[in-house]
C-alpha positions in Angstrom: 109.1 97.8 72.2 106.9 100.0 70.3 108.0 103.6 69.3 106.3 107.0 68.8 107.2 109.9 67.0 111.1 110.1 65.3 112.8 113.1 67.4 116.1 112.4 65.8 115.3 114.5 63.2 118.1 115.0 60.0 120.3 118.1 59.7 119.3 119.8 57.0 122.3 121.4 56.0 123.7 118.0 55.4 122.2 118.2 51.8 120.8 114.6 52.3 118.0 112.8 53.1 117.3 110.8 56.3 117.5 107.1 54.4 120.6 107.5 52.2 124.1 106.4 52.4 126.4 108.7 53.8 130.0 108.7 52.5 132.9 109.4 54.1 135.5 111.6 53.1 137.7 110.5 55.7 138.2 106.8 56.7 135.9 106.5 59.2 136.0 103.8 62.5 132.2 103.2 62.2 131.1 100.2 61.0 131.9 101.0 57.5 129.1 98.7 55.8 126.5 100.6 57.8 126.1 103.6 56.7 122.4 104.7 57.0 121.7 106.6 60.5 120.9 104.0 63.4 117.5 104.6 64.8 118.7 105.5 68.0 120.1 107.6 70.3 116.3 107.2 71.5 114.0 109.7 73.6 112.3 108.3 77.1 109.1 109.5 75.3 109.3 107.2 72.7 108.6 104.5 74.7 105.2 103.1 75.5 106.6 102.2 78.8 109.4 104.2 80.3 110.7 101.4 82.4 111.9 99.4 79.3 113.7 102.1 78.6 116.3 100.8 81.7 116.4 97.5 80.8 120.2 96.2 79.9 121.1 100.5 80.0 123.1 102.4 82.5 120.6 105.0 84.5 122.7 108.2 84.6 119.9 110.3 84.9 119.6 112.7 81.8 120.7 109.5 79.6 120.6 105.4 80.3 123.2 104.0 78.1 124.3 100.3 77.2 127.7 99.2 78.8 130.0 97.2 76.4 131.6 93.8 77.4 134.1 94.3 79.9 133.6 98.4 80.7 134.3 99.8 83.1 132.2 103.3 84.9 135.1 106.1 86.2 133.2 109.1 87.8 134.7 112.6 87.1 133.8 115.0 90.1 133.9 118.6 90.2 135.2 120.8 92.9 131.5 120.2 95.1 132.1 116.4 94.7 129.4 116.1 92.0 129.5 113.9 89.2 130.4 116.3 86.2 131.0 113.4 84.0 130.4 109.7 83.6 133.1 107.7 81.5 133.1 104.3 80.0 136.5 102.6 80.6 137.1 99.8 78.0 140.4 97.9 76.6 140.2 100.5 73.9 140.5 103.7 75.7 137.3 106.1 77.1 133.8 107.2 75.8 131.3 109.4 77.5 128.1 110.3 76.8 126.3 113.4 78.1 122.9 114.9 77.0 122.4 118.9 76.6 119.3 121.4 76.4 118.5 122.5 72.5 115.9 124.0 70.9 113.3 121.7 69.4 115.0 121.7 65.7 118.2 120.4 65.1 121.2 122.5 64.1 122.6 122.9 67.3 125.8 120.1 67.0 126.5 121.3 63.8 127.2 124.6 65.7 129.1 122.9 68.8 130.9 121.0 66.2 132.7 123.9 64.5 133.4 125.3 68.2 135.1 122.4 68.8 137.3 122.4 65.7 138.5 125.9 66.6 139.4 124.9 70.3 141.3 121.9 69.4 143.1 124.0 66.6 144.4 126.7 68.9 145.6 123.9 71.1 147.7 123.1 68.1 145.5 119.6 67.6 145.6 118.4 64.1 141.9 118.3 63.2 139.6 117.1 60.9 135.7 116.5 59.8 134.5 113.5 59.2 131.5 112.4 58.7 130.0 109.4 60.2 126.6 107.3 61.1 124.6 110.9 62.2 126.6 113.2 60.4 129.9 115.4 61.0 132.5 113.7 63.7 135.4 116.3 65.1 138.4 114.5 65.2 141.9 115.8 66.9 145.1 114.5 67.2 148.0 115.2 69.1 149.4 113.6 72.3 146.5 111.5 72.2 143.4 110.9 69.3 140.1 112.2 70.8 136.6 112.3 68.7 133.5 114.6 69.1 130.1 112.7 68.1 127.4 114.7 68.3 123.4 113.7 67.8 120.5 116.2 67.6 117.4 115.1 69.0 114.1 116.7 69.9 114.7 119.7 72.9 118.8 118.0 73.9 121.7 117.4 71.7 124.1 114.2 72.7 127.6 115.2 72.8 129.6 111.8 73.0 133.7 112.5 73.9 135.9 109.0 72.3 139.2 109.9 73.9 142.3 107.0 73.3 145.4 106.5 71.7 146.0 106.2 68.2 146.4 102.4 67.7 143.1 102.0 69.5 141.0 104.7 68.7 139.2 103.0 65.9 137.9 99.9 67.6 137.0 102.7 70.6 134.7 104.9 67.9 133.5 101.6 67.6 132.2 100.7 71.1 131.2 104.5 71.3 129.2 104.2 68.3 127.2 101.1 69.0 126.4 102.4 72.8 125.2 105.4 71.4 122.9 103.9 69.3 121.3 102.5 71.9 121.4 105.7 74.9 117.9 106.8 75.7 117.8 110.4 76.7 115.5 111.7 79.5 115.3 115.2 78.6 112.7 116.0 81.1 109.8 119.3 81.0 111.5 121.8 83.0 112.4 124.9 80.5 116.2 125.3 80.3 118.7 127.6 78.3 119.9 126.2 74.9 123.6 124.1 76.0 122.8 123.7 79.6 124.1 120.2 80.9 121.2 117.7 81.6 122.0 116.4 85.1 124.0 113.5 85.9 122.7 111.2 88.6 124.5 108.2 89.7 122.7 104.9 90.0 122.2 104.5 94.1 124.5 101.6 94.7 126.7 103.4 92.8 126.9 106.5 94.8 126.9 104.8 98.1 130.1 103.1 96.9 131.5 106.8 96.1 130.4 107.9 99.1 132.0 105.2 101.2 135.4 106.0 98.7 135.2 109.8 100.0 134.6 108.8 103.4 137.5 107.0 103.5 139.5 108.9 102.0 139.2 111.7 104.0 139.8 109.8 106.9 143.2 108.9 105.6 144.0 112.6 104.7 143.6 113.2 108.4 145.3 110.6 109.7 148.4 111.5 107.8 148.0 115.2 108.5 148.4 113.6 112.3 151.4 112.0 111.6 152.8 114.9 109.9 152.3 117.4 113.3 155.3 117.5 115.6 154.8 116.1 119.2 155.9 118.7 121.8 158.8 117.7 123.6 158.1 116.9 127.3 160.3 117.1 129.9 161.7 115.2 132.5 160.1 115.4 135.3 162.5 115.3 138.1 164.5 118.4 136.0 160.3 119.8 136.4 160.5 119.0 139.9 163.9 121.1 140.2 162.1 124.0 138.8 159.3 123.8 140.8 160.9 123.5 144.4 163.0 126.5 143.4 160.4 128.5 141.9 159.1 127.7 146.1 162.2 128.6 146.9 163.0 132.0 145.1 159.4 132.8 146.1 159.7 132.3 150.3 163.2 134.2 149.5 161.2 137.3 147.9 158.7 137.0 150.4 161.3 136.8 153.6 163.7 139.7 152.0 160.2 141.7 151.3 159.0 140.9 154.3 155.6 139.5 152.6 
């Protein structure tokens, strides 16, 4: 596929150039003996023809990202039943990948990033900086292991979520790592504020299975809110007959004494 113009510009408050080696100061789960900056996350524009672009991806929308072997999609819904998030279920744990508005130079993660430290320490996470295949990675532990990976790019940011436990989180960052590489962003015209969430679509088949998931499930909530209703008692009819011949009764009785 041919390319045009590199939007995946390099932070320049990293203090180094696009083509050298970045060095860790942590151990880091990337593919350690790679350490120059992948040529991808890509932009839709970058393609001569945009429908390559879905070939062998995931179309989400905002971003069309590579599945690894044996993932899994789990679709996280928000209080109107719209996808607010798109996860990657592997062996390993959980990745997602979700695009944002920026301004047209980079320096936006490097500002998320720090925001993100500063949550995660006043959750009493133990947090720290690494630095990995497109700079700084956010890393905090506690119950679980979760990793921020962020890439700027030419008007959106990719903010990539590796949530797993600790034995697995490496190999996870792995997977993450190698689908991000390969995500096309399709950042779109329309002006929009600076960290505004690109939308998330849901391939058709795909949301006709969610659909079909909701349906059903609200049919079942209402069949056990059925069961869950008392039945009125009825009763029996001849002690309903009673009452009604001398409800007759008492009435002829008021009407003969009343002379009615």
């Amino acid at each position: 596929m041919a390319f045009g113009r590199r939007k995946n510009d390099h932070d320049p408050d990293s203090g180094q150039d696009p083509g050298d080696d970045v060095v860790a100061d942590a151990p880091v789960a990337a593919d350690a003996g790679d350490a120059e900056r992948p040529d991808g996350p890509f932009d839709i524009e970058d393609f001569d023809n945009p429908d390559d672009a879905t070939l062998a991806r995931l179309d989400l929308g905002s971003v069309l990202t590579p599945m690894p072997a044996g993932g899994q999609v789990q679709v996280e819904l928000n209080e109107a039943g719209v996808p607010s998030a798109i996860w990657v279920v592997t062996p390993n744990g959980r990745f997602t990948i979700a695009a944002y508005a920026a301004p047209k130079s980079p320096g936006l993660w490097r500002e998320v990033a720090a925001e993100l430290a500063d949550s995660l320490r006043k959750d009493d996470a133990k947090v720290s900086i690494e630095d990995g295949p497109w700079g700084r990675e956010v890393v905090g532990v506690g119950a679980g292991v979760v990793r921020f990976i962020g890439v700027d790019g030419y008007r959106w940011m990719i903010r990539c979520v590796v949530n797993g436990a600790p034995e697995t989180i490496d190999a996870l960052a792995v997977e993450a790592r190698d689908a991000l590489s390969d995500t096309v962003v399709r950042r779109g015209d329309t002006p929009l504020p600076v960290r505004t969430p690109l939308p998330v679509e849901l391939p058709e088949p795909m949301a006709a299975q969610l659909r079909e998931a909701a349906a059903a499930q609200a049919r079942q909530a209402q069949a056990n809110l059925a069961e869950q209703q008392p039945v009125p008692e009825q009763q029996p009819q001849d002690t309903a007959e009673r009452r009604s011949a001398a409800g007759s009764a008492m009435q002829q009785l008021r009407s003969t004494i009343t002379g009615g």
